[in-house]
C-alpha positions as CSV (number, residue, x, y, z in Angstrom):
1,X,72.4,205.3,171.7
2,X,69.2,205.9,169.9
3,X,68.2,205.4,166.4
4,X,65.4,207.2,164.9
5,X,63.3,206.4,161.3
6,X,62.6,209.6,159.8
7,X,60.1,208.6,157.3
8,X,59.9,211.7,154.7
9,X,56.3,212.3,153.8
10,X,55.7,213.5,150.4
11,X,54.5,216.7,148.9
12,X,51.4,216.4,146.4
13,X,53.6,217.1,143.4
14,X,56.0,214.2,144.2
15,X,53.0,211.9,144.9
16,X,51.4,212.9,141.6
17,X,54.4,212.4,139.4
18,X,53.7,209.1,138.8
19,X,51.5,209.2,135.5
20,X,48.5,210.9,137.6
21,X,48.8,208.1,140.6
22,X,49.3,208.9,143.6
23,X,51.9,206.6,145.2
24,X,54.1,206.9,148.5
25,X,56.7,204.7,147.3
26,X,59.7,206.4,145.6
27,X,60.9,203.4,143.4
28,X,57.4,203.9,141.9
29,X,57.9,207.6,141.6
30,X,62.0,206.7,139.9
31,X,60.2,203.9,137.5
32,X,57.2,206.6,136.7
33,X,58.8,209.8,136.6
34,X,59.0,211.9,133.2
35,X,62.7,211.1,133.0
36,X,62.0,207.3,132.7
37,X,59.4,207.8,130.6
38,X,61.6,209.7,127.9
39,X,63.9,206.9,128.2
40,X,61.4,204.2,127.3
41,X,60.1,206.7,124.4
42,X,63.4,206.6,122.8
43,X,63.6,202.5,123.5
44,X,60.8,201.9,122.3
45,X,61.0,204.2,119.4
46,X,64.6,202.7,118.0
47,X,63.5,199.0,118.5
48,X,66.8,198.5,117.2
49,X,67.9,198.4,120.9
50,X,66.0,195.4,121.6
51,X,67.3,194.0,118.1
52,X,70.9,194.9,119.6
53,X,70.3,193.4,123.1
54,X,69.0,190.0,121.4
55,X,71.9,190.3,119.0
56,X,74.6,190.8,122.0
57,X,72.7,187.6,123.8
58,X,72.7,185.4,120.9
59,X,76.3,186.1,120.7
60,X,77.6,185.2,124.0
61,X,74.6,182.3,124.0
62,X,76.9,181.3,120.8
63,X,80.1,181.4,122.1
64,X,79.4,179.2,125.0
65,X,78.0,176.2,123.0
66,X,79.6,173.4,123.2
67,X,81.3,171.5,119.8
68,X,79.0,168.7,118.0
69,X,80.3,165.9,119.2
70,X,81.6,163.4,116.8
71,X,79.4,160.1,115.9
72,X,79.8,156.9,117.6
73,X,81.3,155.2,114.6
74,X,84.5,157.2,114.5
75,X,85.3,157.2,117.8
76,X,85.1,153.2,117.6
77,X,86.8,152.1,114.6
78,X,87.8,148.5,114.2
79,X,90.8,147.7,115.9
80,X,93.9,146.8,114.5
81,X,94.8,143.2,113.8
82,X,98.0,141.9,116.0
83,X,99.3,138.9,114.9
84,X,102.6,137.3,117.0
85,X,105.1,135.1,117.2
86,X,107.9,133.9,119.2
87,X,110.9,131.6,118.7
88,X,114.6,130.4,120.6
89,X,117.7,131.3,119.1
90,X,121.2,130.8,119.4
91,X,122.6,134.2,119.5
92,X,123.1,137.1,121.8
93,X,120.5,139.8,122.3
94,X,122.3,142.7,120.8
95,X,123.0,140.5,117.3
96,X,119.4,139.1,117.4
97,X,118.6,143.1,117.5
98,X,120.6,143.9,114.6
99,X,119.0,140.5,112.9
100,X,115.7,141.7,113.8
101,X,116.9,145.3,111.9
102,X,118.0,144.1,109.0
103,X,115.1,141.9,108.6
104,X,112.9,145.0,108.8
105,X,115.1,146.8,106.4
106,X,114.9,144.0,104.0
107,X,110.8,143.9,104.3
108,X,111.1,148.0,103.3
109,X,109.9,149.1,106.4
110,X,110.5,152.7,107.1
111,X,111.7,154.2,110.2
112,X,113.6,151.6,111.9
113,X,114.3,152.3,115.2
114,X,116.8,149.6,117.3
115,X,116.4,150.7,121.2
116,X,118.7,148.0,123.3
117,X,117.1,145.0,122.5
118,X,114.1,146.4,120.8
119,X,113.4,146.9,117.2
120,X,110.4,148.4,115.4
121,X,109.5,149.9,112.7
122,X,106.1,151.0,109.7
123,X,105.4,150.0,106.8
124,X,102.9,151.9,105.0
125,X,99.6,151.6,108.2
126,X,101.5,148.4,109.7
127,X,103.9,148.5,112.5
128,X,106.2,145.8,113.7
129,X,108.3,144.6,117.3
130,X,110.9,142.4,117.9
131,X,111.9,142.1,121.1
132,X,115.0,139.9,122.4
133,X,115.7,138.9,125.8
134,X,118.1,136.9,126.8
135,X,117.2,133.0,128.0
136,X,120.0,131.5,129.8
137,X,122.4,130.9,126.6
138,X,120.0,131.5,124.6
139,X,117.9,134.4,123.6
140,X,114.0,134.5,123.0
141,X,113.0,136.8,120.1
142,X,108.8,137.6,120.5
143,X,107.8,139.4,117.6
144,X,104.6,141.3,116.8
145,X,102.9,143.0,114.4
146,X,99.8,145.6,113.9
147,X,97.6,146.7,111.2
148,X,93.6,147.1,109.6
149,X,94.0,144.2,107.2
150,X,94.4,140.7,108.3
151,X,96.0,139.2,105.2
152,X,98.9,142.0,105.3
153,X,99.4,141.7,109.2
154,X,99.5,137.8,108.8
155,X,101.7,137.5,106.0
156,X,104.1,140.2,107.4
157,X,104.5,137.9,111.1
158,X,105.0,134.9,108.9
159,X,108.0,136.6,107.1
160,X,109.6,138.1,110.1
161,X,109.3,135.3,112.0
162,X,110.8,132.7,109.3
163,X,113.8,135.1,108.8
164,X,115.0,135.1,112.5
């Protein structure tokens, strides 16, 4: 099997259609002939093509950005205050659970929730726990509370803690 390069030679009126230079390369002859340079004439002339082509980048360049991100202050705000407790009592875990929701109630928290053993509830940007679990006879109660100001969290532990 044989393979054979025909290399076409061009005529004088091919090899002069590039602008008056005389070139053996077609691309040269595509990028010069008259039909690419009526092309550019109208591009050039409108340059609202190249306004449009920047317009058309811009947009895409645009819709690929990523978001601002936020500032390093309000993805670290100061944490909440927890403030604990724990005591013994002589009762079973169920009736230390309904205790622990009626003391809740009683301090107008909202949303009281009683899961098994486990209580909690909010009260305005505060949220309490009471936990029971059963301690032989006994039952320990551990009780815990969240919120931004100290004084409020404090005095909330104090009153849930004195009322089991």
């Amino acid at each position: 099997m044989s393979y054979s390069l025909c290399v076409q030679s061009l005529n004088k009126t091919q090899q002069f259609a590039a602008g008056g230079r005389r070139t053996p390369f077609k691309w040269l002859l595509r990028r010069h002939s008259k039909v690419a340079a009526v092309l550019r004439r109208y591009m050039l002339k409108g340059v609202s093509m190249k306004y449009l082509s920047i317009l058309i980048l811009v947009a895409v360049a645009g819709c690929s950005s990523n978001p601002p991100r936020p500032a390093s202050e309000t993805l670290f705000l100061d944490p909440p205050h927890l403030w604990s407790g724990q005591k013994i009592v002589r009762q079973t875990p169920a009736s230390c659970a309904s205790n622990g929701v009626k003391i809740l109630e009683s301090l107008s928290f909202v949303g009281v929730v009683k899961n098994g053993s486990y209580v909690y509830g909010n009260l305005m940007a505060n949220r309490a726990a009471i936990k029971c679990v059963p301690n032989g006879q006994d039952t320990f109660v551990y009780a815990a509370v969240a919120g931004p100001e100290k004084k409020q969290v404090e005095r909330l532990r104090n009153e849930i803690v004195w009322r089991l």
